[in-house]
VOVEX-672842 format. One line per 8 residues: number of its first residue (from 1); their letters; for each residue x, y, z of N, C-alpha, C, O. Coordinates in steps of 0.02 Angstrom, whole numbers, plus 50000, padded with zeros to 5 digits. Layout:
VOVEX-672842
NUM) A) X/Y/Z/X/Y/Z/X/Y/Z/X/Y/Z ~ ...
***
This chain:
VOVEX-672842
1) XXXXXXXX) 48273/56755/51105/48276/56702/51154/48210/56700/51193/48189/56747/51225 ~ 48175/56635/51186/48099/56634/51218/48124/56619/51283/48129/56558/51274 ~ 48146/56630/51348/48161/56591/51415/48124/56639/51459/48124/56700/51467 ~ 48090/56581/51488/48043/56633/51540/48058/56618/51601/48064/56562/51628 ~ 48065/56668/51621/48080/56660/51702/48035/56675/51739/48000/56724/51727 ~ 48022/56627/51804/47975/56625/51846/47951/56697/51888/47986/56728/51927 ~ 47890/56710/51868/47884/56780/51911/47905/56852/51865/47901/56911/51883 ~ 47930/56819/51793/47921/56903/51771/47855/56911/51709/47817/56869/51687
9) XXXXXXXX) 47860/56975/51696/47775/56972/51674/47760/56948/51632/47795/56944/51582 ~ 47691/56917/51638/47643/56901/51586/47646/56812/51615/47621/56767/51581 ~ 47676/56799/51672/47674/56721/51690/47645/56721/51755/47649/56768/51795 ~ 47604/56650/51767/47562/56652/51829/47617/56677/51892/47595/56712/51938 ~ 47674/56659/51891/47711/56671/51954/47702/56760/51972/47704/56787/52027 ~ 47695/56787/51920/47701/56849/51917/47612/56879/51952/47597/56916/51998 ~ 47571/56842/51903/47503/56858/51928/47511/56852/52012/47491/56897/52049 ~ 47543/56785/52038/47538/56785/52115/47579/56837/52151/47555/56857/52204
17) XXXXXXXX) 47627/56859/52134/47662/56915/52143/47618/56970/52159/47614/56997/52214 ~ 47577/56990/52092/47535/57043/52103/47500/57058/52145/47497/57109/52180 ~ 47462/57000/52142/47395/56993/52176/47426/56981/52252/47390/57008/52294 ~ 47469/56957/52272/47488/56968/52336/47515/57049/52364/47502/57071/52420 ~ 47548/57081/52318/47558/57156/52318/47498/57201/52331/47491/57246/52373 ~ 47445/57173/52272/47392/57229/52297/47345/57212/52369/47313/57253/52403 ~ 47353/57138/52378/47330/57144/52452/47350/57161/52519/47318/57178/52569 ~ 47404/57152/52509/47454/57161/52553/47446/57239/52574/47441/57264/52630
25) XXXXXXXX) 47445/57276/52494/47466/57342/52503/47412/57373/52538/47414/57422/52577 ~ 47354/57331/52517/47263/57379/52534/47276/57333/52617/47295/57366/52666 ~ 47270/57295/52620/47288/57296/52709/47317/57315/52737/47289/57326/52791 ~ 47378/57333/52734/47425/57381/52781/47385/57454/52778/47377/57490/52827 ~ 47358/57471/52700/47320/57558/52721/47274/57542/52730/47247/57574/52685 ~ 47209/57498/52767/47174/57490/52789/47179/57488/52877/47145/57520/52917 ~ 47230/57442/52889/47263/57440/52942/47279/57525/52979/47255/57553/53029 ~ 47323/57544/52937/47348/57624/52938/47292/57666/52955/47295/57693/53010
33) XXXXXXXX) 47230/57679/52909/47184/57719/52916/47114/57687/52934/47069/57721/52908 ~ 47094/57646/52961/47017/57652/52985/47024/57664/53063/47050/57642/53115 ~ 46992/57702/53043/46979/57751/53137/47051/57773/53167/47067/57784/53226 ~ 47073/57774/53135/47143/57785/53179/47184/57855/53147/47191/57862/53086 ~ 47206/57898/53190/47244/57971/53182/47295/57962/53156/47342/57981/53191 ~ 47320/57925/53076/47368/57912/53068/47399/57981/53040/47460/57989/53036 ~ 47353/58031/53021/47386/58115/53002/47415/58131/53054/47399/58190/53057 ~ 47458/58120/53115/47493/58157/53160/47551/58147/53144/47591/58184/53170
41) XXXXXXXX) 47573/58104/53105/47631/58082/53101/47652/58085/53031/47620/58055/52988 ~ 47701/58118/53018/47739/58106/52926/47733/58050/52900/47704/58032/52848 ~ 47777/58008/52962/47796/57936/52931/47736/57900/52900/47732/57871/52846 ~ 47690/57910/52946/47611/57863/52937/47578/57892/52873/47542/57856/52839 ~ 47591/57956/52857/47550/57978/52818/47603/57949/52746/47574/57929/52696 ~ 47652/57949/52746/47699/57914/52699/47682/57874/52688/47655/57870/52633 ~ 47684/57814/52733/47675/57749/52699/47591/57739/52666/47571/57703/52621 ~ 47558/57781/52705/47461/57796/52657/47455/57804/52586/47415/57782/52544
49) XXXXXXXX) 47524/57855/52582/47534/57907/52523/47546/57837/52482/47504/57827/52438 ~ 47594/57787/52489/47657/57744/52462/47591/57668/52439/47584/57634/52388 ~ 47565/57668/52487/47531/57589/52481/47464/57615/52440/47422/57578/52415 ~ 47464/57690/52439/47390/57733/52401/47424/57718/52330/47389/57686/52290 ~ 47468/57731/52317/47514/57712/52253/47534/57649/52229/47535/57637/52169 ~ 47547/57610/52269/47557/57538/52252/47497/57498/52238/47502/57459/52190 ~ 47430/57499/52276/47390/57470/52241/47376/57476/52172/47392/57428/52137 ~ 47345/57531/52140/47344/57535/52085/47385/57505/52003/47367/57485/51948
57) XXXXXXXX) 47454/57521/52044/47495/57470/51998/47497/57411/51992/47503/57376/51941 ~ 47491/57395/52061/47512/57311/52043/47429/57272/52044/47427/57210/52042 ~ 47361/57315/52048/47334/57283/52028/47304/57298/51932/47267/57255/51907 ~ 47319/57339/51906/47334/57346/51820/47408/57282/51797/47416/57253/51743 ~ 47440/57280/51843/47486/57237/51818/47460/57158/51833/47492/57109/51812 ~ 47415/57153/51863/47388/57104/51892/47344/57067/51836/47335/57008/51823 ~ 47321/57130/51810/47270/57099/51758/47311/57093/51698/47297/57048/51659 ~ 47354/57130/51687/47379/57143/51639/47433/57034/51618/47451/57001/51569
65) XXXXXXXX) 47433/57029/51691/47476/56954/51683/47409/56911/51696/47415/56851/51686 ~ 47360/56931/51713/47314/56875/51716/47269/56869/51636/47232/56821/51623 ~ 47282/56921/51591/47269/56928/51523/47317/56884/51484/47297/56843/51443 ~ 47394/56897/51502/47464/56865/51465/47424/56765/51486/47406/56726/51443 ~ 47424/56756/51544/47406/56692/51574/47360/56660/51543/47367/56601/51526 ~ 47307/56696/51530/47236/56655/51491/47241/56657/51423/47196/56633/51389 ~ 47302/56690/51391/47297/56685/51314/47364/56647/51304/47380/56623/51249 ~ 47410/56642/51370/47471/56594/51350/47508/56641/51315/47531/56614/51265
73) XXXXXXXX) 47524/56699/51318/47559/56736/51280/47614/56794/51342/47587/56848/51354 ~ 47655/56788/51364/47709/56820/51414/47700/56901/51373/47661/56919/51329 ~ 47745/56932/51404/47743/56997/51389/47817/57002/51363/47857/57010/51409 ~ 47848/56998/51295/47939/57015/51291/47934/57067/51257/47958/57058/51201 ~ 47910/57128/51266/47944/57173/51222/48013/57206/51282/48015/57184/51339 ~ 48055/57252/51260/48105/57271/51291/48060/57333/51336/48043/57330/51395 ~ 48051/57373/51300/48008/57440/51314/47958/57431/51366/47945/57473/51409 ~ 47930/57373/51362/47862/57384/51425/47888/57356/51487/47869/57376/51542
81) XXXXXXXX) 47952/57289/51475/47980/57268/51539/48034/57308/51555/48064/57296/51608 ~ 48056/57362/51512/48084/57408/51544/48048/57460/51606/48074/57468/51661 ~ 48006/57482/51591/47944/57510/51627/47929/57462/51680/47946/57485/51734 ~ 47920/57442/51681/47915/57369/51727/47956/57368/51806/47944/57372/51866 ~ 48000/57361/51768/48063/57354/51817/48082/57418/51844/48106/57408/51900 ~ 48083/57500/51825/48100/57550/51825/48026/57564/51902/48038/57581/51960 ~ 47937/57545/51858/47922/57559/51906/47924/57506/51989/47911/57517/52048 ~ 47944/57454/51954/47937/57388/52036/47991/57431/52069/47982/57454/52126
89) XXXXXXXX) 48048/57444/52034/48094/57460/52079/48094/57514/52115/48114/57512/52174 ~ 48072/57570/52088/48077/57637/52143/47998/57635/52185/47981/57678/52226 ~ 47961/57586/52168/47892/57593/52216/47922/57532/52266/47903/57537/52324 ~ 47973/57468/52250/47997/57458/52299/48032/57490/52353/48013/57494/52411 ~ 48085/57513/52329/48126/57594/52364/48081/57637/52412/48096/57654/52469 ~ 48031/57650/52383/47974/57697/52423/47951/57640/52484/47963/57652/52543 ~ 47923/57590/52468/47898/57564/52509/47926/57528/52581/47900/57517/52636 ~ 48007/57513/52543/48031/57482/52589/48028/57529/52651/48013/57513/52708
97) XXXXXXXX) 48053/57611/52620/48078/57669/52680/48009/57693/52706/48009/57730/52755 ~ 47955/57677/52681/47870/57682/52715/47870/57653/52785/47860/57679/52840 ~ 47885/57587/52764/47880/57513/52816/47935/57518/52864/47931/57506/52924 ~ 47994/57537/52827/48052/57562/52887/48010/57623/52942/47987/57606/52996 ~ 48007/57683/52919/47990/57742/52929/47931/57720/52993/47940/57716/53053 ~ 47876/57709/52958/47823/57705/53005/47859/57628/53074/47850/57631/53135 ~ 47887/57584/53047/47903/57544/53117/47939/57575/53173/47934/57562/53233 ~ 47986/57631/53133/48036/57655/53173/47985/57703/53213/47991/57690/53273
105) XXXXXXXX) 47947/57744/53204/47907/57798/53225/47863/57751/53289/47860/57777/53345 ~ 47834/57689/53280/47796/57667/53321/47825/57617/53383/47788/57595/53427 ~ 47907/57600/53377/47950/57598/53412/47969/57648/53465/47986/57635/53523 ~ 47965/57718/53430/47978/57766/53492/47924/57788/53524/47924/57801/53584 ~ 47875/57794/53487/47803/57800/53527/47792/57746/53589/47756/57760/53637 ~ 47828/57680/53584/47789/57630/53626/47853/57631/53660/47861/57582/53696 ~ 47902/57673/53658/47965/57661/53692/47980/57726/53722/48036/57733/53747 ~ 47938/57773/53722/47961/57843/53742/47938/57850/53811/47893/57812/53827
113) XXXXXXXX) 47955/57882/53845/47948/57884/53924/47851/57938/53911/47843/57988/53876 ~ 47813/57913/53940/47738/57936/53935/47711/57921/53884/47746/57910/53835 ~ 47637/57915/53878/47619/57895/53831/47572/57917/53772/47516/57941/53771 ~ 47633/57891/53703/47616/57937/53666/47547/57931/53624/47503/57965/53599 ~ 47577/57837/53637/47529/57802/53588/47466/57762/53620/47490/57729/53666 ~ 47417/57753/53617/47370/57697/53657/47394/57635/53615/47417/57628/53558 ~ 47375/57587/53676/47397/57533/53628/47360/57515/53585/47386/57511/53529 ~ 47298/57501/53589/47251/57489/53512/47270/57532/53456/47251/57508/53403
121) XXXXXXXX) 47297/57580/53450/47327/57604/53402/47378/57599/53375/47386/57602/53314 ~ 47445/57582/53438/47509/57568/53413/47516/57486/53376/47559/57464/53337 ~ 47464/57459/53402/47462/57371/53385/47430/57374/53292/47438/57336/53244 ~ 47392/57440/53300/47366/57440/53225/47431/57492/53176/47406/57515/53125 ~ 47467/57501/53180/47550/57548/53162/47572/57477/53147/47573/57453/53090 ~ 47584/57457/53184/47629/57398/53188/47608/57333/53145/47645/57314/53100 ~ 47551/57301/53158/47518/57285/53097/47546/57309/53041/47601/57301/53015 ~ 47505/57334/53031/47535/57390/52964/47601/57391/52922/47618/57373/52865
129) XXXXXXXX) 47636/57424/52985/47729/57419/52950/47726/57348/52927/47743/57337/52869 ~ 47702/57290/52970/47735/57212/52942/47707/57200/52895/47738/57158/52864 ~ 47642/57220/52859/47610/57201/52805/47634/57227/52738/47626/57203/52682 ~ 47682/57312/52765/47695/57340/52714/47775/57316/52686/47798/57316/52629 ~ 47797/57302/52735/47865/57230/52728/47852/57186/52683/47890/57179/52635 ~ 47785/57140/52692/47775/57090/52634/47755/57111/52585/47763/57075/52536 ~ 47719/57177/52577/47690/57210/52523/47798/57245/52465/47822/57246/52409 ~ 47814/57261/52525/47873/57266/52488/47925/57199/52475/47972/57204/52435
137) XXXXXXXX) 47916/57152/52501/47943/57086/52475/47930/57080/52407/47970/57088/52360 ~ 47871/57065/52405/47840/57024/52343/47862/57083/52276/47874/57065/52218 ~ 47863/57163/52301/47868/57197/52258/47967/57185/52236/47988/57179/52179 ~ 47996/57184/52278/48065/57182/52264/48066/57129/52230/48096/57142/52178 ~ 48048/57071/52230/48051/57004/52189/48038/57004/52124/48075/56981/52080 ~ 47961/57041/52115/47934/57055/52047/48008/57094/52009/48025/57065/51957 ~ 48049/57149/52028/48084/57177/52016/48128/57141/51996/48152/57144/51939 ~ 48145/57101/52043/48225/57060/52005/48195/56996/51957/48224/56960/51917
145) XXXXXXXX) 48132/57000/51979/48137/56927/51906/48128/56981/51852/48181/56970/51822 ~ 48105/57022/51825/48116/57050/51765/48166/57077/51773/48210/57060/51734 ~ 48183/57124/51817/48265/57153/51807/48334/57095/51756/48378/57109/51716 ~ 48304/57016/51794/48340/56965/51779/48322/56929/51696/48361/56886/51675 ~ 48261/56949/51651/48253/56930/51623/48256/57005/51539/48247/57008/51478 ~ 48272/57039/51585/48280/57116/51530/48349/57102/51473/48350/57117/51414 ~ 48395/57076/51505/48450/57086/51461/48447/57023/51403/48464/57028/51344 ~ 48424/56970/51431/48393/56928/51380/48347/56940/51311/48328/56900/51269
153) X) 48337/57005/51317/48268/57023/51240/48328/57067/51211/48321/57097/51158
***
């Protein structure tokens, strides 16, 4: 069955997917780490660890659908959109509890009686968590359009 669904790999929806993932992801750890002590904290250093990991993928997958795009050829084998979906999904999983993790951490910092956080720093946390939200949107999406298009091959 040739049916392609919007957003799974090897189709431009998917390229925009990507390419919104890997920016997303390199801004929030840009956000996270320039000039700023984000090693004091687990959470912060998590989501570094998480968006240090997510770029890389979704920009190889990036090319990998901007290759499928310029030759007009999707990606259907079972085996690679299995992989696919196996990794969107648990680097979604990771990311979502990154973006949770670090918002929740910079909530009690800016909510704790004294101060823990300066604000030029907590405003750059915070940043951050929301970018790593959309960085995990786009990744959960990528996930269910192939998740949605796997049982079809």
């Amino acid at each position: 069955m040739d049916e392609e669904v919007p957003g799974s790999v090897g189709t431009s929806g998917s390229l925009a997917l990507r390419l919104g993932q890997t920016v997303f992801s390199s801004a929030s750890l840009l956000f996270m780490s320039l000039g700023v002590e984000f090693y004091n904290f687990t959470a912060f250093c998590f989501l570094v660890t998480i968006m240090g990991l997510v770029i890389p993928w979704s920009f190889i997958l990036a090319l990998v659908d901007g290759y499928s795009v310029l030759v007009k050829c999707p990606i259907r084998q079972r085996g690679i959109l299995l992989i696919v979906v196996i990794g969107d999904g648990v680097l979604s999983i990771l990311t979502l509890a990154a973006a949770c993790s670090t918002a929740s951490v910079v909530d009690i910092l800016l909510h704790a009686d004294g101060s823990y956080c300066p604000p030029k720093f907590c405003s750059r946390y915070q940043i951050s968590a929301a970018i790593a939200f959309l960085s995990w949107f786009s990744s959960l999406a990528s996930s269910l359009f192939n998740l949605w298009l796997l049982p079809t091959l």
